[in-house]
N, C-alpha and C positions, 0 to 999 in steps of 0.2 A: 481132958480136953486136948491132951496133947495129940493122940490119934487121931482127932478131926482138921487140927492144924497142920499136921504131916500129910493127911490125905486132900484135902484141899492145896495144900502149896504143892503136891506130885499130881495135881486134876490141872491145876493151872499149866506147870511148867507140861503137860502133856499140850495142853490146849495152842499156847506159844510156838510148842515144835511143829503141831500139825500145820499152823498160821503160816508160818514162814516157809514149809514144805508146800504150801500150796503157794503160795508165791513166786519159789523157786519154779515150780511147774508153771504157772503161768509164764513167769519170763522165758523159761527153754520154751514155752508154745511160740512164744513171739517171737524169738530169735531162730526155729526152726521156719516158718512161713518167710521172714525175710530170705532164709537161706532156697526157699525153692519160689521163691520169688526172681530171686538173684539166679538160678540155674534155670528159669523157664528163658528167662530173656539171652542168657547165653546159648541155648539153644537154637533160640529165634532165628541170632546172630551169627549162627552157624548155619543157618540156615540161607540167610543171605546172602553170606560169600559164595554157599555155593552155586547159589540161584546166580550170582554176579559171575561168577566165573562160567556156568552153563552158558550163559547170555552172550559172553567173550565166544566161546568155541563156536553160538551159531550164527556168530558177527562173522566167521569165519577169522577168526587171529586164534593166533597157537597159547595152547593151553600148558601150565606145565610138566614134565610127562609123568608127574607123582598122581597127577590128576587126572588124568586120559582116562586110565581105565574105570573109573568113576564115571566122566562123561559118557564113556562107551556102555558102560550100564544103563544109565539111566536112559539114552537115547535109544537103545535094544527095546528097555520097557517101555519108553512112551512107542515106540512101533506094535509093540503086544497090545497095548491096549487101544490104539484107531483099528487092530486087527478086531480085536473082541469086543471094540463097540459096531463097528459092521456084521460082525454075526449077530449081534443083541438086533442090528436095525432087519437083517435078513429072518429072524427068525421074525421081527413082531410083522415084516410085509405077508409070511407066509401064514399066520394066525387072520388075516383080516381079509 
């Protein structure tokens, strides 16, 4: 009898570790989602300064000059693209 005692109390004590390794993994699942929970809104929020600060440069007030050339980018692309939506409107007048 003692071989079925020994094997039953090392079937349990296996059953226990997996219990609580699955627990372990559920908590990292849940403290992982809050963690990009927490980095999607930080991004947001980076994103709105810098939408805030765009907004300053075309109020015309001066921008930092760590910033400028940031501005200066984004103000290049949004020029690329009324340029490349005019070709999009040119090509769809020349189809019809």
């Amino acid at each position: 009898m003692g071989f079925f005692e020994n094997l039953g109390s090392k079937v349990q004590s296996g059953a226990k570790r997996a219990a609580n390794k699955s627990q372990d993994m559920i908590e990292i699942g849940k403290l992982k989602l809050k963690i990009n929970e927490n980095e999607k809104l930080i991004k947001s929020k980076y994103m709105d300064i810098g939408k805030f600060m765009y907004a300053k440069y075309m109020q015309g007030e001066e921008v930092p000059e760590e910033v400028q050339g940031f501005v200066d980018i984004i103000t290049l692309k949004m020029k690329d693209i009324d340029m490349l939506k005019e070709k999009i409107n040119e090509v769809k007048e020349r189809s019809n």
